[in-house]
C-alpha positions as YAML, in Angstrom:
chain: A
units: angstrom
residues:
- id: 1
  name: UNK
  ca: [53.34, 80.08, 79.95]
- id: 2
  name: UNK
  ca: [54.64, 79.71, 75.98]
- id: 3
  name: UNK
  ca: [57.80, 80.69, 75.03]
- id: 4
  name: UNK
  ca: [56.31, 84.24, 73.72]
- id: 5
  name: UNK
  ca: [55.14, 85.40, 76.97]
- id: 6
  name: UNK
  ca: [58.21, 84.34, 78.65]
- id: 7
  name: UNK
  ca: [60.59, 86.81, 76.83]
- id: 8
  name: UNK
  ca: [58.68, 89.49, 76.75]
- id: 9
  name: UNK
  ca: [58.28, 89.03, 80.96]
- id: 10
  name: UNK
  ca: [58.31, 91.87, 83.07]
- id: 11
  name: UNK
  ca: [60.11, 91.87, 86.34]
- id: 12
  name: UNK
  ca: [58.17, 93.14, 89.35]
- id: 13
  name: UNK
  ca: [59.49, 93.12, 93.04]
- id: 14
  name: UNK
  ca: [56.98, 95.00, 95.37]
- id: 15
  name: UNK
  ca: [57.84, 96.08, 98.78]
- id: 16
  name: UNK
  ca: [55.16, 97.27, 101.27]
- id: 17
  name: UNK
  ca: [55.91, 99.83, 103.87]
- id: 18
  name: UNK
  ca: [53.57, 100.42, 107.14]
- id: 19
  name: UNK
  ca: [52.70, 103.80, 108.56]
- id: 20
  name: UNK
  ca: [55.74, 105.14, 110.72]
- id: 21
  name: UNK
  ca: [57.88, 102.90, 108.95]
- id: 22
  name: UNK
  ca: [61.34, 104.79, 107.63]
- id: 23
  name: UNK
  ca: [61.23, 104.62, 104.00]
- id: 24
  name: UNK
  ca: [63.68, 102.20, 102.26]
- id: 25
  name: UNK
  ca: [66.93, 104.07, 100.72]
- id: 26
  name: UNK
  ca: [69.83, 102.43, 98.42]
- id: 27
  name: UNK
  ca: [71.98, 104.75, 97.10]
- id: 28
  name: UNK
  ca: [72.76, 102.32, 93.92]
- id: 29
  name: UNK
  ca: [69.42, 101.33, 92.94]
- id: 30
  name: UNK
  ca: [67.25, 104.28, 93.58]
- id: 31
  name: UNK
  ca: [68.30, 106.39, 90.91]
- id: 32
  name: UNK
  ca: [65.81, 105.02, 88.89]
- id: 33
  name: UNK
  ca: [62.64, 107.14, 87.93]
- id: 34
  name: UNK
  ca: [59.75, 107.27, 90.19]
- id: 35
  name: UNK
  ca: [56.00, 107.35, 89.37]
- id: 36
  name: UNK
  ca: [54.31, 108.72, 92.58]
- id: 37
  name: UNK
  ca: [50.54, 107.85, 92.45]
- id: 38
  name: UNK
  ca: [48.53, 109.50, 94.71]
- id: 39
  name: UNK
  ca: [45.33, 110.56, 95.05]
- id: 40
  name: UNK
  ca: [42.33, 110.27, 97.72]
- id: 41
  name: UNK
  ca: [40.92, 106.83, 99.39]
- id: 42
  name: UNK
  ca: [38.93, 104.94, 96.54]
- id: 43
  name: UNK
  ca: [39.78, 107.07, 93.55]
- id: 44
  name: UNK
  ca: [41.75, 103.85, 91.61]
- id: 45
  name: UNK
  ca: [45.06, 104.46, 92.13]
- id: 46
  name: UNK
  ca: [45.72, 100.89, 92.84]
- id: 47
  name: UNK
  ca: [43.70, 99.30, 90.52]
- id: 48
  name: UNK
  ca: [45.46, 101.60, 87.95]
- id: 49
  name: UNK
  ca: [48.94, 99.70, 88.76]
- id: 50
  name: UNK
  ca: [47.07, 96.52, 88.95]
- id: 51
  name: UNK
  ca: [45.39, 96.89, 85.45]
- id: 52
  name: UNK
  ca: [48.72, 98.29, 83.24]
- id: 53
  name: UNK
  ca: [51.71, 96.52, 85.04]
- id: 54
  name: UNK
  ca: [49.97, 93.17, 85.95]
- id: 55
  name: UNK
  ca: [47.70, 92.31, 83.60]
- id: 56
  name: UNK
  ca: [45.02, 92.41, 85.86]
- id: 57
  name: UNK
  ca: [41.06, 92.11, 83.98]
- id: 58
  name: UNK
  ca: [39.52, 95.33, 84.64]
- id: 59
  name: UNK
  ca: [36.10, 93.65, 86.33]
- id: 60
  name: UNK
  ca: [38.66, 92.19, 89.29]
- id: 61
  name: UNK
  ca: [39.88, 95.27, 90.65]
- id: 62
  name: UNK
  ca: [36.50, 95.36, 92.51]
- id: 63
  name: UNK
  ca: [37.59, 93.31, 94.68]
- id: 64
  name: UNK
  ca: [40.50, 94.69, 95.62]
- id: 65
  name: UNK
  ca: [40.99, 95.76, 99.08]
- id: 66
  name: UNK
  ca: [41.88, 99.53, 99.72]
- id: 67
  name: UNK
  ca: [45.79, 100.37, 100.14]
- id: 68
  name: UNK
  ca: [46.76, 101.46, 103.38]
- id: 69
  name: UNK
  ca: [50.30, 101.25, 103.36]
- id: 70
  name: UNK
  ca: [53.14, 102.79, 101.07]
- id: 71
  name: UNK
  ca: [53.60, 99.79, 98.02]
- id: 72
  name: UNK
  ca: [56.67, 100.67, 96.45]
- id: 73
  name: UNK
  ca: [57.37, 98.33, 93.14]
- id: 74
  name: UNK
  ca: [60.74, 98.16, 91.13]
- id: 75
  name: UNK
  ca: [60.01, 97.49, 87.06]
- id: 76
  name: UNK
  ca: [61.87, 96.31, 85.49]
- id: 77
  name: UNK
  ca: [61.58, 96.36, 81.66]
- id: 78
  name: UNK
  ca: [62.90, 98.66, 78.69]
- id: 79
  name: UNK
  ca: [63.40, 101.01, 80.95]
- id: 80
  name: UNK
  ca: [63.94, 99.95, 85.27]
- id: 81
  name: UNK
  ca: [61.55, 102.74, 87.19]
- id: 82
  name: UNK
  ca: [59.54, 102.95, 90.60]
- id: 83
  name: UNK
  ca: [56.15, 102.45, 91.16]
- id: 84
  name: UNK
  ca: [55.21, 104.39, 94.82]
- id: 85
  name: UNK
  ca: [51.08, 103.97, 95.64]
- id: 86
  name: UNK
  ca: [50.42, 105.81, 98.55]
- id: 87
  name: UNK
  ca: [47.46, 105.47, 100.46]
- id: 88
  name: UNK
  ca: [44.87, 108.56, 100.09]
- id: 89
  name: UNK
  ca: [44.83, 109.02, 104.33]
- id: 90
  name: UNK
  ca: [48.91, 109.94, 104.37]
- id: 91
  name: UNK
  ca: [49.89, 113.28, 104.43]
- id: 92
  name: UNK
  ca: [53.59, 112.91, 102.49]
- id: 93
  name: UNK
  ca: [55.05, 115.97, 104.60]
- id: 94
  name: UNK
  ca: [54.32, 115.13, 107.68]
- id: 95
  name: UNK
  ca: [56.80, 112.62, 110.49]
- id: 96
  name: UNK
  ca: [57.67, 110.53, 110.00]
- id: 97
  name: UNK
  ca: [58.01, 110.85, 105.76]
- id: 98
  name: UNK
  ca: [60.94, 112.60, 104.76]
- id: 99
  name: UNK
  ca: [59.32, 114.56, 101.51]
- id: 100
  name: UNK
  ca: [62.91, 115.30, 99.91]
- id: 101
  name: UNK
  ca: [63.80, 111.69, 99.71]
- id: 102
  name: UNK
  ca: [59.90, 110.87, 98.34]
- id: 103
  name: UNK
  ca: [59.86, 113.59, 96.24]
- id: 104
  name: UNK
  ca: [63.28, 114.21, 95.75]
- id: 105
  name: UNK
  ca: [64.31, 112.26, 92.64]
- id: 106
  name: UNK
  ca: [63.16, 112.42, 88.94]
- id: 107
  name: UNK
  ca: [60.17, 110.85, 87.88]
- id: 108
  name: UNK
  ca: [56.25, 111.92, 87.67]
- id: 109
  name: UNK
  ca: [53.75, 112.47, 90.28]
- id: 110
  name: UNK
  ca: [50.47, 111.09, 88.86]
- id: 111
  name: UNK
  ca: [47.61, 112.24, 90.93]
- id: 112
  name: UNK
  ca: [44.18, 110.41, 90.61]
- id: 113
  name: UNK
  ca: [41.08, 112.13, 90.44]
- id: 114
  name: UNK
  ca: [37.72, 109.86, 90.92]
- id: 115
  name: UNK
  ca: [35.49, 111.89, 88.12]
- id: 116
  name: UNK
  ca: [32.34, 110.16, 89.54]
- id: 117
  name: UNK
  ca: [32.70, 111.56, 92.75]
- id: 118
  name: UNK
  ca: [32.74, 115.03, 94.84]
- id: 119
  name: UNK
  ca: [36.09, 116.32, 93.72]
- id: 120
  name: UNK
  ca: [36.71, 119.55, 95.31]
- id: 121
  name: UNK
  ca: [38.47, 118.03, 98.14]
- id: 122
  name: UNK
  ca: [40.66, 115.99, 95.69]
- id: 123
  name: UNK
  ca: [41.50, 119.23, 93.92]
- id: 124
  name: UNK
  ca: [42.79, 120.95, 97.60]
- id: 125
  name: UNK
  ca: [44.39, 117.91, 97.98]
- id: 126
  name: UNK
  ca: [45.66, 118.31, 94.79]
- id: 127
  name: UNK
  ca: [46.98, 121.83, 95.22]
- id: 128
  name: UNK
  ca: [48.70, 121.14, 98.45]
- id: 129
  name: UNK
  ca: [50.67, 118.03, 97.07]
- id: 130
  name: UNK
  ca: [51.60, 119.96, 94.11]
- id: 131
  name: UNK
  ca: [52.72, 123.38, 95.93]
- id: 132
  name: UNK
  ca: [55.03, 121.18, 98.22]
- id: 133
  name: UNK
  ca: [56.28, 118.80, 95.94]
- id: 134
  name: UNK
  ca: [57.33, 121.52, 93.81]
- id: 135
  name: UNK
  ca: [59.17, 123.21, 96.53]
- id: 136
  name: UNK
  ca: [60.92, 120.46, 96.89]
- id: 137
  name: UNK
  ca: [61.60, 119.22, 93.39]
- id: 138
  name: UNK
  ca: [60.92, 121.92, 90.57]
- id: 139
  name: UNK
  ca: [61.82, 119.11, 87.97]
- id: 140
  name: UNK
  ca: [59.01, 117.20, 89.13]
- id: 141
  name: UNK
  ca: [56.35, 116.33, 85.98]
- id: 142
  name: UNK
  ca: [53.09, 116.92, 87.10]
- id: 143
  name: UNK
  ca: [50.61, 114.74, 85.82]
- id: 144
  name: UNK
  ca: [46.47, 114.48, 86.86]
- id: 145
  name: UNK
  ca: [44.39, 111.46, 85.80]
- id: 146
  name: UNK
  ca: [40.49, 112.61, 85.85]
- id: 147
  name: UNK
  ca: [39.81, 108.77, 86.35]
- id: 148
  name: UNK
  ca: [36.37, 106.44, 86.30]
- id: 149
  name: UNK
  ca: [35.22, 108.37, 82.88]
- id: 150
  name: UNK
  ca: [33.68, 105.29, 81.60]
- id: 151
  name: UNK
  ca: [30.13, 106.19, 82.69]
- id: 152
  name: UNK
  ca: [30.06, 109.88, 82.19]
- id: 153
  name: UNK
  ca: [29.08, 111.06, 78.57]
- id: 154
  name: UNK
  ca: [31.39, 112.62, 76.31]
- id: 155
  name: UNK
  ca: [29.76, 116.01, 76.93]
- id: 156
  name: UNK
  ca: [30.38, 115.88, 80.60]
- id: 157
  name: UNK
  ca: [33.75, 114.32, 80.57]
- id: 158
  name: UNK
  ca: [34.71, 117.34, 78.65]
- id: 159
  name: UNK
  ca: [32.97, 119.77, 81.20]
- id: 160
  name: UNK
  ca: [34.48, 118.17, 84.12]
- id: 161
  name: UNK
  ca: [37.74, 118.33, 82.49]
- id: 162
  name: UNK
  ca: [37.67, 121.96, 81.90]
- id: 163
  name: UNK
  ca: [36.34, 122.35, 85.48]
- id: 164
  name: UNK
  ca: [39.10, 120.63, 87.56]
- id: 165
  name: UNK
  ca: [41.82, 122.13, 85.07]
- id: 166
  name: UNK
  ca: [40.22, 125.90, 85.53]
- id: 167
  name: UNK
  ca: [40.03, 125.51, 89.32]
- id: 168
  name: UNK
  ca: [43.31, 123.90, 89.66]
- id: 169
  name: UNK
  ca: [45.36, 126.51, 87.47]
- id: 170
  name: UNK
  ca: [43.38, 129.54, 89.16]
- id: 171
  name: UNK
  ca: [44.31, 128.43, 92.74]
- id: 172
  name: UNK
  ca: [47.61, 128.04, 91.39]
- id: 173
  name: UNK
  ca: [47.90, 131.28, 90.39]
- id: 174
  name: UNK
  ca: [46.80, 132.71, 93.46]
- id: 175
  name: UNK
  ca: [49.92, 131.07, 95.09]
- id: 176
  name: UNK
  ca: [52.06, 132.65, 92.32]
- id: 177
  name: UNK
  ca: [52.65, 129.37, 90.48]
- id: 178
  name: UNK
  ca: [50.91, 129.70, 87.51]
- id: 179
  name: UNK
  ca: [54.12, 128.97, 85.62]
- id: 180
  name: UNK
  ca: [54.00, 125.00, 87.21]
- id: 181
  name: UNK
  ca: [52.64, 122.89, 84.17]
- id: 182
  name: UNK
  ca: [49.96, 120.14, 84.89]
- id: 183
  name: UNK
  ca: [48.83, 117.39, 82.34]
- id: 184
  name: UNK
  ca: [45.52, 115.96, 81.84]
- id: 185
  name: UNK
  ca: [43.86, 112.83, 80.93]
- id: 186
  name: UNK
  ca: [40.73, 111.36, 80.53]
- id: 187
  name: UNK
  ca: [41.19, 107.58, 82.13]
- id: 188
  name: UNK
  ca: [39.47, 104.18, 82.49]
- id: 189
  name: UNK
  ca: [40.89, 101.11, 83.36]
- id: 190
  name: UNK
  ca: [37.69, 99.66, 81.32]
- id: 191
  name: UNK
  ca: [39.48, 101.39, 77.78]
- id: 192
  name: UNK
  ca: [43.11, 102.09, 76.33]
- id: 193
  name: UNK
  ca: [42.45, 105.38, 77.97]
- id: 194
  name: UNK
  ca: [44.52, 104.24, 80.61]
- id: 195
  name: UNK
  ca: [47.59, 102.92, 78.64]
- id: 196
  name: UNK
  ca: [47.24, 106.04, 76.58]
- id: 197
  name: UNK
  ca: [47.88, 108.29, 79.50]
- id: 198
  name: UNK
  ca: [50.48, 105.61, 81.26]
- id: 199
  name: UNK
  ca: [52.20, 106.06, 77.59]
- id: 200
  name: UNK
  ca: [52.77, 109.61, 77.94]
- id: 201
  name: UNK
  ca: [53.68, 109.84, 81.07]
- id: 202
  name: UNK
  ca: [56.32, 107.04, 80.87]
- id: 203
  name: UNK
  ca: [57.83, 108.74, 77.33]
- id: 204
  name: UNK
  ca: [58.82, 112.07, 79.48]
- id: 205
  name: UNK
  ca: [61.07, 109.89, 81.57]
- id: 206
  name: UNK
  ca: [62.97, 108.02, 78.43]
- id: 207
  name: UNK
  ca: [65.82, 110.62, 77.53]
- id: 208
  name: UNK
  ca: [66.42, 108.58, 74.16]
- id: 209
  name: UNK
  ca: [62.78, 109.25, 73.01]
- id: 210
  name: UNK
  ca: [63.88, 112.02, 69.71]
- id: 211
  name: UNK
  ca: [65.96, 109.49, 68.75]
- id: 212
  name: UNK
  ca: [63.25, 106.72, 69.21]
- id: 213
  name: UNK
  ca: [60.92, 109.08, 67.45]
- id: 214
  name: UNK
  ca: [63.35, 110.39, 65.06]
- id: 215
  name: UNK
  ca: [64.21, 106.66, 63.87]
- id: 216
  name: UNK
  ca: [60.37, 105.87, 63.51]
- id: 217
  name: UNK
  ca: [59.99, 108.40, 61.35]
- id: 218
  name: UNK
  ca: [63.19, 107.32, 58.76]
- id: 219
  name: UNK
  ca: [61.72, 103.78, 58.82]
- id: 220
  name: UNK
  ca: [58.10, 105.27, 57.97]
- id: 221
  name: UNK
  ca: [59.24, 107.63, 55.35]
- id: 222
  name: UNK
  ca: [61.20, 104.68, 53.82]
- id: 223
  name: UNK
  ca: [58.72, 101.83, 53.91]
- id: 224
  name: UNK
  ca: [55.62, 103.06, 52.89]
- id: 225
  name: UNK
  ca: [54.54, 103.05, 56.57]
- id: 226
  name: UNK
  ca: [51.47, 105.19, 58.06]
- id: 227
  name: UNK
  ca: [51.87, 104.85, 61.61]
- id: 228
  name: UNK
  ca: [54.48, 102.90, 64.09]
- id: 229
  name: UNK
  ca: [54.01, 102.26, 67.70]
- id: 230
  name: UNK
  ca: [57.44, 100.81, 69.46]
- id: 231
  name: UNK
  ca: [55.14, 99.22, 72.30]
- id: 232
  name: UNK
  ca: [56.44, 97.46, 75.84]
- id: 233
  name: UNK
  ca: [54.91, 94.09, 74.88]
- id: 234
  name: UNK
  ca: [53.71, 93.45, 78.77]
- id: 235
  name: UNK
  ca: [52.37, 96.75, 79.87]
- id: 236
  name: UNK
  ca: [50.91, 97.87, 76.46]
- id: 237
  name: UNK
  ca: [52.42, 101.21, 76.91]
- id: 238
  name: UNK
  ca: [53.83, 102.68, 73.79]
- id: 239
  name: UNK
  ca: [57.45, 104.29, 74.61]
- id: 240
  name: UNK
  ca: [57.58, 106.20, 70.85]
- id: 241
  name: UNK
  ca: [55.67, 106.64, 67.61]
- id: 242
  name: UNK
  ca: [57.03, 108.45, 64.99]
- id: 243
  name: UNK
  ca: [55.72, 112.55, 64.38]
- id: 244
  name: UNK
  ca: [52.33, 112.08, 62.82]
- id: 245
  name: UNK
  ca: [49.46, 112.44, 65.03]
- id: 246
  name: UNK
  ca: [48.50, 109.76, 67.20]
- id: 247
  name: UNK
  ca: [44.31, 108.65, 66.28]
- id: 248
  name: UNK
  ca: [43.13, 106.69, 69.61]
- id: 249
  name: UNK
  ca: [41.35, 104.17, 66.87]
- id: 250
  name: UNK
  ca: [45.30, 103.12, 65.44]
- id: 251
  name: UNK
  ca: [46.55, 102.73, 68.62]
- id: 252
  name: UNK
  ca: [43.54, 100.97, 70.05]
- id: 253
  name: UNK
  ca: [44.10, 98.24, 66.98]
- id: 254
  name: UNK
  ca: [47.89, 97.73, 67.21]
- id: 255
  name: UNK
  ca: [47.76, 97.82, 71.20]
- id: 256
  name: UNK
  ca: [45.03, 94.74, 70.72]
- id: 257
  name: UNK
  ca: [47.19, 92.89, 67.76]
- id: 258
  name: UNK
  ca: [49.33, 92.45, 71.06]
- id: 259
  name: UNK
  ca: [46.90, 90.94, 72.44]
- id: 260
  name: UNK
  ca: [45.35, 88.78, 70.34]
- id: 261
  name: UNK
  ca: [49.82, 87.41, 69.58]
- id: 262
  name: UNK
  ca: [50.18, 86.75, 72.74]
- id: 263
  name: UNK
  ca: [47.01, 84.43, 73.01]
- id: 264
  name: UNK
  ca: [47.90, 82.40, 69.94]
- id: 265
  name: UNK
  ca: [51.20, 81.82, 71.19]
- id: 266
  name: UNK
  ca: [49.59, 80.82, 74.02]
- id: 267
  name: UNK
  ca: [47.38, 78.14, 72.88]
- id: 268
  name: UNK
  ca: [49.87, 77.17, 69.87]
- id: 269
  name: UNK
  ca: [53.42, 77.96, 70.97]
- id: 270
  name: UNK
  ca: [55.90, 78.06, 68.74]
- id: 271
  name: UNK
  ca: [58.59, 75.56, 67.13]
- id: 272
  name: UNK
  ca: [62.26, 76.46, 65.88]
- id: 273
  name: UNK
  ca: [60.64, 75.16, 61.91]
- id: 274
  name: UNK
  ca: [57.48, 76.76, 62.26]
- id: 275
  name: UNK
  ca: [57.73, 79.38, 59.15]
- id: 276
  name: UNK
  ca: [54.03, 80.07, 57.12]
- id: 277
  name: UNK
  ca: [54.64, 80.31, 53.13]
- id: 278
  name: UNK
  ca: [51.69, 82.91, 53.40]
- id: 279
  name: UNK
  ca: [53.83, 85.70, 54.83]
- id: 280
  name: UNK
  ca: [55.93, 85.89, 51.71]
- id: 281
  name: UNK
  ca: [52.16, 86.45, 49.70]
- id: 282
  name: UNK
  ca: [50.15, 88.65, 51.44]
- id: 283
  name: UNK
  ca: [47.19, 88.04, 48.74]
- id: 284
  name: UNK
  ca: [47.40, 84.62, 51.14]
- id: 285
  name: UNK
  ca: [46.60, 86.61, 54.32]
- id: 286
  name: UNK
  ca: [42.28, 86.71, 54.58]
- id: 287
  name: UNK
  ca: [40.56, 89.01, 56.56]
- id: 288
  name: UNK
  ca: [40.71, 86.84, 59.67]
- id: 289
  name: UNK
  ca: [44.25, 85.29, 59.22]
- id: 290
  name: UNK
  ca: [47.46, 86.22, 60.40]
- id: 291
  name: UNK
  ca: [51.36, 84.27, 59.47]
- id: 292
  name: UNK
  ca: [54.04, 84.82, 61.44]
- id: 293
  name: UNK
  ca: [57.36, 83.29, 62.33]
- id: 294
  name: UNK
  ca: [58.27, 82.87, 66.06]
- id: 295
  name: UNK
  ca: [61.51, 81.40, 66.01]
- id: 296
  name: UNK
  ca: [63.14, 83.53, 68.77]
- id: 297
  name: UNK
  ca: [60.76, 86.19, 70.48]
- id: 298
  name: UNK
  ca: [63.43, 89.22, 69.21]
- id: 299
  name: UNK
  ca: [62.53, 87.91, 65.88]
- id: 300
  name: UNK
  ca: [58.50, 87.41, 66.39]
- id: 301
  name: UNK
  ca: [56.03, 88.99, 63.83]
- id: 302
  name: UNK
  ca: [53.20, 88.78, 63.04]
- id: 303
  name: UNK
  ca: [50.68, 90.18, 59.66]
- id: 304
  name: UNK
  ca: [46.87, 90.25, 59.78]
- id: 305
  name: UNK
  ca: [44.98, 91.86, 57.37]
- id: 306
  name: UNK
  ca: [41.92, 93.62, 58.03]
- id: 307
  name: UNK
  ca: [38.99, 94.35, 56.14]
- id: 308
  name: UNK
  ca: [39.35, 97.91, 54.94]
- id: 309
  name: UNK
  ca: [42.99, 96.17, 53.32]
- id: 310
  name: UNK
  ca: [44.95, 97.73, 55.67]
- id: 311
  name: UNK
  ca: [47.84, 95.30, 56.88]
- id: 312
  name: UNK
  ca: [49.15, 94.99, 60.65]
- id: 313
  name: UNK
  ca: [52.25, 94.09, 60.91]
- id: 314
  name: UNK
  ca: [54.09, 93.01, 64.12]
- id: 315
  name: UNK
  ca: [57.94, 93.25, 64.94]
- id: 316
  name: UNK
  ca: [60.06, 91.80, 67.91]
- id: 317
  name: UNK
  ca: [62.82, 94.50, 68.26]
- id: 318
  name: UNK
  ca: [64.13, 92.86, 71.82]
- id: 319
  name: UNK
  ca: [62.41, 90.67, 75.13]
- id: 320
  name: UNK
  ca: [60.99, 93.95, 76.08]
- id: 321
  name: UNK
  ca: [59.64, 95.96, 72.85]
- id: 322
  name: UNK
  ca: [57.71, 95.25, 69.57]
- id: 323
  name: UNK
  ca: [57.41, 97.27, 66.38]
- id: 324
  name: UNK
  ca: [53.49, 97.77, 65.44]
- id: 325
  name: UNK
  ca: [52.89, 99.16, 62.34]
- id: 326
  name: UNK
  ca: [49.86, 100.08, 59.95]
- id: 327
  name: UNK
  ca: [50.24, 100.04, 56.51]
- id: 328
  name: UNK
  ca: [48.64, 99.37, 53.02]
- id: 329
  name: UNK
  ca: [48.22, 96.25, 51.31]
- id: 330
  name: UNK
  ca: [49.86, 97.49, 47.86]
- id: 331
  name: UNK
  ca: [52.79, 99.54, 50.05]
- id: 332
  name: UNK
  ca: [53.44, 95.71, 51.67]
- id: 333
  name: UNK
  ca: [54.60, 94.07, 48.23]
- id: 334
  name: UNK
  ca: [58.01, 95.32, 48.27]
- id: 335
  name: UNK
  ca: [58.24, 93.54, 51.38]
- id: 336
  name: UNK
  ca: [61.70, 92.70, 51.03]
- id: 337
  name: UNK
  ca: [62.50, 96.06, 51.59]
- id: 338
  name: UNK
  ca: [60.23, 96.76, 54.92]
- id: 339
  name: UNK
  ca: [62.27, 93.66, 56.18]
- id: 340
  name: UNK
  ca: [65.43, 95.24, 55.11]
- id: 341
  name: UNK
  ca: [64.74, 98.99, 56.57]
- id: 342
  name: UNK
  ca: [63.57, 97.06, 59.81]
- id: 343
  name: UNK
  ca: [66.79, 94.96, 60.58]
- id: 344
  name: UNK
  ca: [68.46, 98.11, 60.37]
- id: 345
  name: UNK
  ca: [65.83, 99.76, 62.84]
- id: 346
  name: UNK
  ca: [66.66, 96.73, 65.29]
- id: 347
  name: UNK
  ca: [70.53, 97.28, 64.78]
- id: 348
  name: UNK
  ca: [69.72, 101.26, 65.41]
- id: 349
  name: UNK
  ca: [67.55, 100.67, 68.42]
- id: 350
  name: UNK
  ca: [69.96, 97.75, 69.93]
- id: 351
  name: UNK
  ca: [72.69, 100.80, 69.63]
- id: 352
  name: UNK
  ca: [70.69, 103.15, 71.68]
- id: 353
  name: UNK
  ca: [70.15, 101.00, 74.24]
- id: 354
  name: UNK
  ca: [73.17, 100.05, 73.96]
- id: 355
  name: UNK
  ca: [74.74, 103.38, 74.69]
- id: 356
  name: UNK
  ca: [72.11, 103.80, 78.06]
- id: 357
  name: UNK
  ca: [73.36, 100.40, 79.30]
- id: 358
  name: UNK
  ca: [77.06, 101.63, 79.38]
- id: 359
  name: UNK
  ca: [75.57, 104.71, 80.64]
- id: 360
  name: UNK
  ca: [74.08, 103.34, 83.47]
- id: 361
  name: UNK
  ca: [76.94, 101.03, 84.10]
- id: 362
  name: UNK
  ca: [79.10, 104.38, 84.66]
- id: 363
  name: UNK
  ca: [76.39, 106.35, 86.96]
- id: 364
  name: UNK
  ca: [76.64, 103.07, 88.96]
- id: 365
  name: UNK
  ca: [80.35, 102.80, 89.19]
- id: 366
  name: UNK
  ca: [80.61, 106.10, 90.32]
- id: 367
  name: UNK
  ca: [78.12, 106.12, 92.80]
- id: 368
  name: UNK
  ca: [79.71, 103.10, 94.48]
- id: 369
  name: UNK
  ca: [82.93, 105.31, 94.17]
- id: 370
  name: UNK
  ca: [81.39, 108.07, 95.74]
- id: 371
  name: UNK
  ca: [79.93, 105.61, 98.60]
- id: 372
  name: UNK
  ca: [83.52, 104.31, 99.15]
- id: 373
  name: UNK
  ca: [85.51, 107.51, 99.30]
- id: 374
  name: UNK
  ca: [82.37, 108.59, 101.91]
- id: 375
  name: UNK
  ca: [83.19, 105.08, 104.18]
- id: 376
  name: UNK
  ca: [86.38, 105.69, 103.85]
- id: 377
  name: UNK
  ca: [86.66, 109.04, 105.40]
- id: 378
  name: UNK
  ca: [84.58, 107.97, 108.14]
- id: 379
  name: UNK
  ca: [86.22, 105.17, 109.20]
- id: 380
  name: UNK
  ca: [89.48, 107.61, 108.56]
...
């Protein structure tokens, strides 16, 4: 593995858990987020975790075998959350699963939706999931992927959409809980569809994201930039961008400049002296080209200039993130000062996440507090 990959590692510790099993429960470390994924048997739910948080090629999942027992996964990268996949046969509220402690905490409940197949018994599945859960937890963010689009045409990926979201929000209403909020997607794990969805998802559990956003924005309206994506350099989920409207074709091209980095570095590595004279001349940078200095991974970047002139530029803000950015060739000669407004991005950003370690540090400190005064009057 090169030096590049190794940094920007992402820290996975699964745990399975069989039927009738009690469910696993640590007061200190389970206060991270949770992303529930549920859905029926064979509508992707695990290939979905297998595709976005392990790299998995798309055209393997077929061989995966189907879940049948509760896989819960710690992450552990920019931001430490819980992956649950639950099998499609469990029913959540039933003995032996204690639905406040599953449902309980704050995070997202993604439920998967095979588009390709007869969904009406998804959607009561659907409904019922979504009318407990919500009894239970009304901060809960509901989110649907209408999955396995890749072979329907645009047409009918739009009509199916409307479909499951009209029957959905009708039945619902009937129940007299038209005011619970669900969010669609469109999803493949054969497209960025999938990170697209993942992206917004994760960004409503980061409570730093208007300053992330708000940040992106100063740098942009400073440097000449058009667009910024602050990606997690493993997943290829984008945690901010800054306020101008996201165009799938941008993000497509800056989630694959990740990509195609983390191959070179790959085949090439890097060296401590490695530094290309081009980067200071991007006249020197053809079509097919790239320069970049890889010294330490927090200071990794990248340039490649594309065809239409348009320059991608890659930044290492920490071992977990990376600044992509599209901008224009002639905006790119007062480079000096894109590498100026950037170092004081990093400092900004390094602040922030600064300010949620200490953060964290306290919650923790005080839960073990909590946990002590509670052992203490027991034994007492």
């Amino acid at each position: 593995m090169s030096n590049f990959e190794e940094e920007y590692s992402l820290h996975t510790n699964s745990q399975d858990i069989g039927n009738g099993e009690e469910l696993p429960e640590d007061p200190i470390q389970d206060h991270r987020p949770r992303l529930l994924i549920m859905g029926q048997r064979r509508s992707g739910k695990s290939s979905i975790q297998k595709v976005v948080f392990h790299k998995m090629p798309a055209n393997e999942t077929l061989f995966l075998e189907a879940t049948n027992k509760i896989v819960k996964e710690d992450i552990t990268s920019f931001i430490d959350f819980q992956v649950w996949d639950f099998p499609g046969q469990i029913n959540y509220f039933d003995a032996p699963y204690d639905a406040n402690m599953i449902f309980g905490d704050y995070g997202a409940l993604i439920f998967v939706i095979d588009a390709q197949d007869d969904y009406i018994e998804a959607l009561n599945r659907l409904h019922h999931t979504v009318t407990r859960a919500y009894k239970v937890n009304p901060d809960l963010s509901f989110e649907v992927f209408i999955h396995k689009v890749d072979a329907l045409s645009d047409e009918y990926k739009i009509d199916t959409q409307r479909d499951i979201q009209q029957r959905i929000t009708d039945e619902l209403a009937d129940h007299d809980l038209e005011h619970v909020h669900l969010n669609f997607y469109l999803t493949s794990i054969y497209d960025h569809s999938i990170f697209e969805a993942f992206s917004k998802v994760i960004q409503k559990l980061i409570p730093q994201l208007p300053t992330l956003e708000n940040l992106l924005n100063i740098l942009c309206a400073n440097s000449g930039i058009e667009k910024a994506f602050l990606f997690d350099v493993n997943s290829k989920i984008y945690i901010a961008t800054d306020s101008s409207p996201v165009d799938m074709q941008s993000y497509e091209i800056c989630s694959d400049m990740i990509d195609v980095i983390v191959d070179i570095s790959e085949i090439y590595g890097r060296t401590n002296s490695y530094r290309d004279e081009s980067y200071d001349d991007p006249s020197q940078i053809d079509a097919n080209g790239s320069s970049g200095n890889y010294e330490t991974a927090n200071d990794a970047s990248s340039l490649i200039k594309l065809n239409n002139g348009t320059i991608l530029c890659l930044r290492g803000v920490n071992r977990f993130l990376a600044l992509v950015c599209l901008l224009r060739a002639d905006n790119f000669e007062k480079h000096g000062l894109i590498d100026y407004n950037f170092q004081c991005f990093k400092e900004a950003i390094a602040e922030v996440f600064e300010l949620k370690r200490r953060n964290a540090e306290r919650a923790k400190h005080e839960r073990m507090g909590l946990i002590e005064n509670v052992d203490d009057s027991i034994g007492g």
